[in-house]
One Martini backbone bead per residue (centre of mass of N, CA, C, O) as a GRO file, in nm:
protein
  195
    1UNK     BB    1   8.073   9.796  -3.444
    2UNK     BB    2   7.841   9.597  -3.365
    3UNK     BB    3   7.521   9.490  -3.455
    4UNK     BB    4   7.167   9.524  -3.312
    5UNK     BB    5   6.875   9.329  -3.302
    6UNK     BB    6   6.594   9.406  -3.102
    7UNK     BB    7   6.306   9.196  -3.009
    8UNK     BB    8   5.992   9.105  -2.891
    9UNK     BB    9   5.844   9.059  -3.166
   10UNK     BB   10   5.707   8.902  -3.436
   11UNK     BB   11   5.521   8.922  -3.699
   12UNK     BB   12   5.305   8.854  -3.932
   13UNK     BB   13   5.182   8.972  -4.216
   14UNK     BB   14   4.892   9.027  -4.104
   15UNK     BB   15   4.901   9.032  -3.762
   16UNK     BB   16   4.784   8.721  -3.631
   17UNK     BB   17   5.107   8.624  -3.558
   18UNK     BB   18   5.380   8.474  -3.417
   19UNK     BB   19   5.730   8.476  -3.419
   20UNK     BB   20   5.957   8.206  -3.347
   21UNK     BB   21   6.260   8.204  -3.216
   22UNK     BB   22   6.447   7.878  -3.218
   23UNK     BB   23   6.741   8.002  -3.332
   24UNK     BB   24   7.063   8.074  -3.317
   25UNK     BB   25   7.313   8.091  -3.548
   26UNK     BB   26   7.580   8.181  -3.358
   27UNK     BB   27   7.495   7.877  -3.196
   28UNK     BB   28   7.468   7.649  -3.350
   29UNK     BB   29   7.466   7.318  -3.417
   30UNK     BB   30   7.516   6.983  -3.514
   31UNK     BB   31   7.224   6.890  -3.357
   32UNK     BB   32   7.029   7.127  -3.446
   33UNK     BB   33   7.068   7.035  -3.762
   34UNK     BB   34   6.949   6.957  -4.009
   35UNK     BB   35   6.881   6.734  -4.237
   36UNK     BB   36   7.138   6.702  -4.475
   37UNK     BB   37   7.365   6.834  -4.348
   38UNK     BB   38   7.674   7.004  -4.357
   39UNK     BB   39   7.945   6.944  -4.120
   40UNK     BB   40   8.187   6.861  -4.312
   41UNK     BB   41   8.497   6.932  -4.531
   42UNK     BB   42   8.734   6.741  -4.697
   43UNK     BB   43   9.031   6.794  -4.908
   44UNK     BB   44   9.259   6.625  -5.117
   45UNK     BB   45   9.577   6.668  -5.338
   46UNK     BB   46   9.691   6.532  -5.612
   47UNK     BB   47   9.997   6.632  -5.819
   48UNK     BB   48  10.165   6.407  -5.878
   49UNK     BB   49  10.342   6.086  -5.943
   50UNK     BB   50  10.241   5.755  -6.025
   51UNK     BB   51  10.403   5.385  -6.032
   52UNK     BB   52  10.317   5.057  -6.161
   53UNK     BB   53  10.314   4.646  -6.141
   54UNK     BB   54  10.104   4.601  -5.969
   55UNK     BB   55   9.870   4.324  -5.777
   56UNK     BB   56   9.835   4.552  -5.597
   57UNK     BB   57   9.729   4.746  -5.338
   58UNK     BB   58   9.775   5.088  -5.383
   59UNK     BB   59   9.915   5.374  -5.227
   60UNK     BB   60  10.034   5.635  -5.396
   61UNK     BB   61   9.964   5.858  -5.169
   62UNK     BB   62   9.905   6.074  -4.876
   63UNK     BB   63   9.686   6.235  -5.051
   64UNK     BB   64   9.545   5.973  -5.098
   65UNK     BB   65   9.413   6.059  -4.820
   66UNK     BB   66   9.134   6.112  -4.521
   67UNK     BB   67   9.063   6.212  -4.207
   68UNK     BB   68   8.773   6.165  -4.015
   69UNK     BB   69   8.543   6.289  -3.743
   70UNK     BB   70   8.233   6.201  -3.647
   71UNK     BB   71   7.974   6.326  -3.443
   72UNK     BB   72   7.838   6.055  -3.570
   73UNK     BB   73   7.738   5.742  -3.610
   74UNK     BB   74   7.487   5.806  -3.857
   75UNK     BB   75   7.628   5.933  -4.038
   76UNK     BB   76   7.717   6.072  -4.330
   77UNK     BB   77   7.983   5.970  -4.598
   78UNK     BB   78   8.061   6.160  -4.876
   79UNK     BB   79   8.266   6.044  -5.123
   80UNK     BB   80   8.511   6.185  -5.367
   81UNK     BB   81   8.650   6.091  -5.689
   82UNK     BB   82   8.931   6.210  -5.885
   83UNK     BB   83   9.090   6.052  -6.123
   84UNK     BB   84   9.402   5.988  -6.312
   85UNK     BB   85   9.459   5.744  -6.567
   86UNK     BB   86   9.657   5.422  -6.696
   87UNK     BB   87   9.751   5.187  -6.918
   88UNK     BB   88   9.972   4.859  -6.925
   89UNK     BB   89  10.008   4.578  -7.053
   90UNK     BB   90   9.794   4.380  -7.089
   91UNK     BB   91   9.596   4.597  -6.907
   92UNK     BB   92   9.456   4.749  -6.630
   93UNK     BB   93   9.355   4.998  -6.438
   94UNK     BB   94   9.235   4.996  -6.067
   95UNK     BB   95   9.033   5.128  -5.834
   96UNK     BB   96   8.997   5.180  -5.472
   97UNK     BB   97   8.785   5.193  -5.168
   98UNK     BB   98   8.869   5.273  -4.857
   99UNK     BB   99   8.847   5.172  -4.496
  100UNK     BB  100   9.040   5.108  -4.276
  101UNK     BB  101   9.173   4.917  -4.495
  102UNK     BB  102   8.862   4.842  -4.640
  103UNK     BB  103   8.725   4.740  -4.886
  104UNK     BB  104   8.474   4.898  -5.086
  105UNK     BB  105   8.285   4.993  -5.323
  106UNK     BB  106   8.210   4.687  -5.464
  107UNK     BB  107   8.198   4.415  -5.580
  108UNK     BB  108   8.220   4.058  -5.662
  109UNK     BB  109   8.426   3.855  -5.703
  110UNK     BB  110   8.430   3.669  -6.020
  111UNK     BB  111   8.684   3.456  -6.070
  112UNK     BB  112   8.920   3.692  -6.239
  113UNK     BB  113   8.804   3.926  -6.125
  114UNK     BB  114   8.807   4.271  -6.026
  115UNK     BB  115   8.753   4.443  -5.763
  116UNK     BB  116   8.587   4.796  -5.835
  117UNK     BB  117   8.508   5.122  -5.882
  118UNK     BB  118   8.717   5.148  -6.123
  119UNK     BB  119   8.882   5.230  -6.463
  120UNK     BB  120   9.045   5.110  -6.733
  121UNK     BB  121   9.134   5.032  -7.048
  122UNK     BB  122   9.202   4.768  -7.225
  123UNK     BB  123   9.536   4.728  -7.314
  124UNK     BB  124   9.759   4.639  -7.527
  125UNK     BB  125  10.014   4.677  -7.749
  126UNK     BB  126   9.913   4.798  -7.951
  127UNK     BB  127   9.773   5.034  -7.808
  128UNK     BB  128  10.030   5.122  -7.678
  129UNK     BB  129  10.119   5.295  -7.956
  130UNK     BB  130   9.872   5.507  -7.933
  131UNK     BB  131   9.788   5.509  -7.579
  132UNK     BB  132  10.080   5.651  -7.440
  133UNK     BB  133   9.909   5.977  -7.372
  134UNK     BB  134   9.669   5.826  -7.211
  135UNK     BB  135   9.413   5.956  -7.017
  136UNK     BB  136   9.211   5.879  -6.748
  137UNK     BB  137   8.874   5.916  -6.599
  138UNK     BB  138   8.812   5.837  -6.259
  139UNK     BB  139   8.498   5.880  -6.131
  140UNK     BB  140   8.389   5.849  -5.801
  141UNK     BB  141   8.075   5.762  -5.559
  142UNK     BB  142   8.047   5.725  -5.190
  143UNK     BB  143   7.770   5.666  -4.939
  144UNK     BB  144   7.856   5.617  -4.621
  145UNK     BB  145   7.835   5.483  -4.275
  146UNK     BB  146   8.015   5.563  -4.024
  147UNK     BB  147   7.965   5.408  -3.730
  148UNK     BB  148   8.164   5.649  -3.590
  149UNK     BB  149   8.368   5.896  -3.367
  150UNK     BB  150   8.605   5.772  -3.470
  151UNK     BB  151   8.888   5.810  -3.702
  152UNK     BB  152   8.862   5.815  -4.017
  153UNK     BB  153   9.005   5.624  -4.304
  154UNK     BB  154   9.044   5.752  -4.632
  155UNK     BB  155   9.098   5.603  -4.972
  156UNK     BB  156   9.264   5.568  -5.281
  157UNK     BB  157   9.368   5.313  -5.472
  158UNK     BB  158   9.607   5.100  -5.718
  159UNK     BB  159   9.592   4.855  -5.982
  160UNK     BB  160   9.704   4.572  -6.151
  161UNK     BB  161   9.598   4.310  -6.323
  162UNK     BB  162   9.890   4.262  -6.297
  163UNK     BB  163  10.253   4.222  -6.292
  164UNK     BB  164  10.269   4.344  -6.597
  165UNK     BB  165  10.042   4.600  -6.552
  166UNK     BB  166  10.015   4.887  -6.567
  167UNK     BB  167   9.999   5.194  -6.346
  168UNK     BB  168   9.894   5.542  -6.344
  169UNK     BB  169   9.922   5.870  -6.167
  170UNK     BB  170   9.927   6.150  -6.339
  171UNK     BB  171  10.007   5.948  -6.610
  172UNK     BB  172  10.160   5.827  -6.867
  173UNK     BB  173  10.320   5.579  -7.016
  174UNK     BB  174  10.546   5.756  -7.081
  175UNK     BB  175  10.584   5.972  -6.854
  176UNK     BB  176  10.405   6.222  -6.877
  177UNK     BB  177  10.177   6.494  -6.789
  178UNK     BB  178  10.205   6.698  -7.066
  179UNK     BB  179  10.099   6.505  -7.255
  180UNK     BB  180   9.866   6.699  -7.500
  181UNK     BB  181   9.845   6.895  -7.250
  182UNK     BB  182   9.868   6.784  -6.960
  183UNK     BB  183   9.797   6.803  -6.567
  184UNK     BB  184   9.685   6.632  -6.343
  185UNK     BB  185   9.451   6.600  -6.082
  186UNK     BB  186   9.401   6.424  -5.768
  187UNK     BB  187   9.111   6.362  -5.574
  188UNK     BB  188   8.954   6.358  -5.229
  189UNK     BB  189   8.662   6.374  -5.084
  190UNK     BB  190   8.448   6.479  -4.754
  191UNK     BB  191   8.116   6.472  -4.641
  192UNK     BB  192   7.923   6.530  -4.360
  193UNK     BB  193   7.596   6.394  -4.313
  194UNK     BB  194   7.316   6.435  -4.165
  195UNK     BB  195   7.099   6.185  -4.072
   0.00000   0.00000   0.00000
């Protein structure tokens, strides 16, 4: 059986003044809770392998994408990735953050930059000799205002600098994901923080 404290009031530790209790924890909802808290997170993990030569943002995998719901339009949502990331053929590989569709958290494209919000470092032919087993992490965070209460869909996606550039997630160039005992996951979590 549950136990219950009741009492008539509570007083201040000198004697000389009552607290009192305007919140029940039990009952607490997110309009209740002070800025600044946590009202809900999801994290989605990508354990498997993806690759391409594609110098489109591509969606690697169905679990690098994740949709939240907040409860207010004004709330904050604080996106967390952490990708493993390879890269070759004269080329680098760049990550990029989603929201419904829309490219964010990245700079202004100017002449043949592409924004990301991360990336891999340029590996030339040569350079592929050496770094054929190298993963690179790729981690970045950005805090966004949810702007609505309707199903946002948050992704982080991944292309390659040109057509001919190599890109991997979870795998390095050589294509084994455990080459120098490596088997990394990428994640990408969301948290809704009370405005």
């Amino acid at each position: 059986m549950a136990s219950k404290i009741k009492v008539d009031q509570i007083q201040t530790g000198d004697g000389t003044g009552t607290i009192a209790l305007q919140n029940q924890l039990s009952g607490m909802t997110g309009v209740s809770m002070p800025a600044g808290s946590v009202l809900q997170t999801l994290s989605s993990t990508y354990t498997g392998q993806a690759s391409g030569t594609t110098n489109a943002w591509t969606l690697p995998h169905a679990d690098c994408s994740l949709t939240i719901t907040p409860s207010s339009s004004t709330n904050k949502i604080l996106i967390t990735v952490n990708s493993y990331m390879s890269s070759a053929g004269n080329a680098w590989a760049g990550i990029g953050l989603f929201k419904d569709g829309t490219h964010i958290a990245q700079n202004a494209e100017t002449g043949n930059q592409i924004a990301t919000s991360g990336g891999t470092g340029y590996l030339t032919s040569t350079d592929n000799v050496h770094y054929q087993h190298v993963i690179q992490a790729t981690p970045f965070s950005y805090y966004d205002i949810s702007g609505s209460t309707s199903a946002i869909v948050y992704q982080f996606r991944v292309r390659g600098r040109n057509s001919g550039g190599f890109w991997g997630v979870n795998r390095t160039v050589s294509g084994a994901s455990d080459d120098a005992n490596m088997a990394p996951t990428s994640t990408i979590t969301l948290m809704e923080i009370k405005a």
